[in-house]
N, C-alpha and C positions, 0 to 999 in steps of 0.2 A: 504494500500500500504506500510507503514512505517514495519506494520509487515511481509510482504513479504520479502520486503525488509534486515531485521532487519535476519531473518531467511535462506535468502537465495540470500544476493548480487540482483545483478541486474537481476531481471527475463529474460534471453536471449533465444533464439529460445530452444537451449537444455531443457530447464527447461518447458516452457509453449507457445514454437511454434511460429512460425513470428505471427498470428494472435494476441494472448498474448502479446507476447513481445511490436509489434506497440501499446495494449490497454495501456500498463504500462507505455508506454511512453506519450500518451495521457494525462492520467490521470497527471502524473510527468509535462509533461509539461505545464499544468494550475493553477497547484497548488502555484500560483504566491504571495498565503498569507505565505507561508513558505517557503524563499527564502533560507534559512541554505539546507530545505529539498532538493531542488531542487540541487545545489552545490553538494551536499553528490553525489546524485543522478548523476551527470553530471560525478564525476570520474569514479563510477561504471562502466554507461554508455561507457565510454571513454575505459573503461580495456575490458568490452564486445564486441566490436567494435574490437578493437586489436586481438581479440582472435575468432573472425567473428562468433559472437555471437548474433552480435547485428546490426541493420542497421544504417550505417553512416550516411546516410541524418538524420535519429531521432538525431542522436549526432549534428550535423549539428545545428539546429533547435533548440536545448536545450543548448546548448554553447549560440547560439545569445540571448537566452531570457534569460539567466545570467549574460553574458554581459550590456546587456542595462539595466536589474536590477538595474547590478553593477555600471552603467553609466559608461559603458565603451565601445568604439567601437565594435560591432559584426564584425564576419570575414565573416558569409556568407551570410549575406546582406537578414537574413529571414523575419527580425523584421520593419513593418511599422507603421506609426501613420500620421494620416489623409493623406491618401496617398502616403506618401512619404517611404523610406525606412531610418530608424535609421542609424547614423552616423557607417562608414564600415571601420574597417581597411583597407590601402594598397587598397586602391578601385580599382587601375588602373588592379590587379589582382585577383578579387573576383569569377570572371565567372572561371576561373582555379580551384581556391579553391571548386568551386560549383563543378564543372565536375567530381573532384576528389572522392565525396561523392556521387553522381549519383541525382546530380538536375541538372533539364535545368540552363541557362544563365538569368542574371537578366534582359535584355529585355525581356524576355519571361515572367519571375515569379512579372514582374509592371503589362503587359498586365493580369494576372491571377486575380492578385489583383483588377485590375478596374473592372475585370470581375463579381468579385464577391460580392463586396464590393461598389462599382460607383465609378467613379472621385470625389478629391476632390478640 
């Protein structure tokens, strides 16, 4: 991925097609042992996004799991730990910020979670 990357910015639908694009983000966004890589990865992402390149919920999703890396509040309230959702910027308006990148609302994406994952 680092050589993809390294060669060709943030692989966006142009380059290797929404199917590609969501894999790269996959992959980017697990790679939780290289958090430098991930960051690099999240501006890319972010310029991709701007230039609808790239799907904003993956930016969505990859911000919060930088954030809470970085112990720092997430904004879209992606990131949970035994059930719970990771500390949320501006909570009172999270579900806006959600809507804006095309996820449902956080009552929806808790029930998701228990769904798949159990109560904790």
């Amino acid at each position: 991925m680092k050589a993809v990357i390294d060669k060709h910015g943030w692989p966006g639908y142009k380059l290797v097609g929404r199917d590609g694009a969501h894999a790269a983000w996959i992959l980017v966004q697990h790679a939780d042992l290289d958090p430098a890589f991930q960051r690099r990865c999240l501006e890319l992402l972010e310029q991709a996004v701007a230039a609808h390149d790239a799907s904003p919920a993956d930016y969505g999703y990859l911000y919060d799991r930088v954030a809470v890396a970085d112990k720092r509040p997430q904004r879209y309230g992606t990131q949970f730990m035994d059930g719970k959702p990771q500390p949320i910027e501006d909570e009172a308006n999270v579900d806006a910020r959600r809507k804006a990148i095309g996820l449902g609302t956080m009552a929806e994406y808790k029930k998701q979670m228990i769904r798949m994952y159990g109560p904790k």
